[in-house]
C-alpha positions in Angstrom: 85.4 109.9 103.9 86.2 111.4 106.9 84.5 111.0 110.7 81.9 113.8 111.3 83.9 113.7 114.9 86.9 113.4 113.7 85.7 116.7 111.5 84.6 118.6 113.9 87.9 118.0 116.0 90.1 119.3 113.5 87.6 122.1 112.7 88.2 123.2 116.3 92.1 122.9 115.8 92.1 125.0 112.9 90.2 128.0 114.4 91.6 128.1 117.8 95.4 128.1 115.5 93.4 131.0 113.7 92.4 132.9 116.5 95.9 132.4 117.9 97.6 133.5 114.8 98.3 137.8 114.0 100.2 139.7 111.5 103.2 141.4 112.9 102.5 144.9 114.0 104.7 147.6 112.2 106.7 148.0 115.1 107.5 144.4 114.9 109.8 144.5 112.2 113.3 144.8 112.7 114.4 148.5 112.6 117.9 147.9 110.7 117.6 146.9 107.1 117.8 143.5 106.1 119.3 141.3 103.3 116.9 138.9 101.3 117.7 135.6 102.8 116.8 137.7 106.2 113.4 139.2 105.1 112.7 135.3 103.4 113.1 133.9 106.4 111.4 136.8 108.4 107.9 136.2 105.8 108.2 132.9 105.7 107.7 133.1 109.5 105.0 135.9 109.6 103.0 134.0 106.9 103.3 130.5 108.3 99.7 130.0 110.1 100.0 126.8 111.6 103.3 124.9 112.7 103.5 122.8 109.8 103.9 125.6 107.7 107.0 126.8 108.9 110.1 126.0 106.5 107.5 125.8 103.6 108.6 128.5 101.3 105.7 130.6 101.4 108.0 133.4 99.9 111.0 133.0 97.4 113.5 135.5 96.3 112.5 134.7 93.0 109.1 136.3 93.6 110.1 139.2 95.6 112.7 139.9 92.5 109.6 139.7 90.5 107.5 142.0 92.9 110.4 144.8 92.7 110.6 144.2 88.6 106.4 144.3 88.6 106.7 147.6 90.4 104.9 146.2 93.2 107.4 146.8 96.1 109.9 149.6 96.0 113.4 148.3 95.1 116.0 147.5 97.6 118.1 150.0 98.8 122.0 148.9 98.5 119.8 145.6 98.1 118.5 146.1 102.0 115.0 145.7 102.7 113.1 147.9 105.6 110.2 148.0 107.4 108.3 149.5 104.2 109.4 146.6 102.2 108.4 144.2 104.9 104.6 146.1 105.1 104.1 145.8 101.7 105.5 142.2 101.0 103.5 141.1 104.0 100.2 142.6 102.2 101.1 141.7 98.9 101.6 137.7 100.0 98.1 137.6 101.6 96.2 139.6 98.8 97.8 137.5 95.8 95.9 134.6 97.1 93.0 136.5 95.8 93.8 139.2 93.6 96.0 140.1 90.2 98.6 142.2 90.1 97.6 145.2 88.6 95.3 145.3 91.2 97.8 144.6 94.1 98.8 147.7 92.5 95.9 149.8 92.8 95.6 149.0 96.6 99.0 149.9 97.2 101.4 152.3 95.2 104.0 151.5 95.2 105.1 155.4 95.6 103.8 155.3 99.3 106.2 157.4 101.6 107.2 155.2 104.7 104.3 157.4 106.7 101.6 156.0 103.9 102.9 152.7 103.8 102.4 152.5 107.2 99.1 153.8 108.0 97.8 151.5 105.2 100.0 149.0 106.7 98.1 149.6 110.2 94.8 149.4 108.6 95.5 145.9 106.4 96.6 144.0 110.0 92.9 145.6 111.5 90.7 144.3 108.5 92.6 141.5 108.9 92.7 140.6 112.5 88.3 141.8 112.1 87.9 139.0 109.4 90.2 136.5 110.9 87.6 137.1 114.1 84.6 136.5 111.5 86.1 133.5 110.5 86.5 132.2 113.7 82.7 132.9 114.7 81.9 130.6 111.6 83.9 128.2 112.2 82.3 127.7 115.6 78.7 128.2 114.8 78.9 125.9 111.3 80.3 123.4 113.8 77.2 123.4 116.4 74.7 122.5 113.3 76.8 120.4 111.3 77.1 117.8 113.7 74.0 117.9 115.8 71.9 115.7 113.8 73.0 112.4 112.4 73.1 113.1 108.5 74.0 117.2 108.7 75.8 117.7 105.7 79.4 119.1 105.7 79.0 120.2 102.3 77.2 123.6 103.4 80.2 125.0 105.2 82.3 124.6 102.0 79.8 125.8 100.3 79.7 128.9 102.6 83.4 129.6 102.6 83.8 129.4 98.5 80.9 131.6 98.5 81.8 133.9 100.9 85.6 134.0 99.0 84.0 134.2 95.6 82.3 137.2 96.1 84.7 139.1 98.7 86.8 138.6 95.6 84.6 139.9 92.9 83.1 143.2 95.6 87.2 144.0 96.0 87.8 143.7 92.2 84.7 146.0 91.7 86.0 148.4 94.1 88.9 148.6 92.4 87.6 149.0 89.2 85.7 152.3 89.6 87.2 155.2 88.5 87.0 157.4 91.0 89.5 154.9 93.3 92.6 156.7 93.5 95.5 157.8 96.3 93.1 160.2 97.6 90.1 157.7 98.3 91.9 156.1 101.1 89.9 157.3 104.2 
């Protein structure tokens, strides 16, 4: 079992990596199409949120072949990838942690013009960055608690975060599931 201090230490270390990590802004990505080993090393990078993540394939070609063939992503053009394909792969990796496919799908169609993409692309980095900031506050004030007194148990920040995950997942799948969610329902 691990050191309450020893713990709390690394707690620490993970959030302050958190609060120093952000998803590349639109204007970020490289202007001039790339080829796939380009944009796989270009996610891998944006994805990687610690140090020991980088050169872990987070992405594959195997599964951005699979996104284009899933109708996910738009296809290459003269197998090039732009900004758009770097908005949506960049939301796609971070919402398949949590959600199917089809309902990737739903999110984001993929017959977004470049201006859609990237409004919706401006407004995934902001709920992002707003929850990454929650998470942070968490971090910090399970911490305070958890090792104040001498037998505090761990288990009810793990507890906290599964919860938390469970039902953020099952509130988005519900969301998606109504019928009325649709292109125009964006605002």
């Amino acid at each position: 079992m691990v050191e309450k201090e020893t713990l709390r230490k690394h707690l620490l270390q993970w959030e302050g990596m958190l609060a120093d990590y952000s998803l590349p802004a639109w204007d970020a990505f490289p202007a001039l199409p790339l080829y796939m080993d380009q944009v796989i090393f270009l996610l891998n990078q944006y994805l990687a949120l610690s140090p020991e993540q980088n050169g872990e394939k987070l992405v594959t070609p195997a599964m951005i072949n699979n996104y284009v063939k899933l109708k996910i992503i738009p296809p290459p053009v003269k197998k090039r990838y732009g900004r758009t394909h770097l908005a949506y792969l960049v939301i796609v990796c971070v919402c398949k942690q949590t959600l199917n496919t089809n309902d990737i799908k739903k999110l984001i169609p993929v017959t977004l013009s470049e201006e859609e993409i990237q409004g919706v692309y401006a407004e995934f980095v902001a709920a992002f960055a707003g929850m990454q900031q929650y998470i942070c506050q968490e971090v910090r004030k399970a911490v305070k608690p958890l090792f104040s007194a001498e037998n505090a148990p761990v288990t009810h920040l793990l507890f906290r975060t599964a919860a938390a995950s469970n039902l953020s997942q099952l509130l988005t799948e519900e969301i998606l599931r109504l019928d009325e969610w649709g292109e125009g329902n964006r605002e």
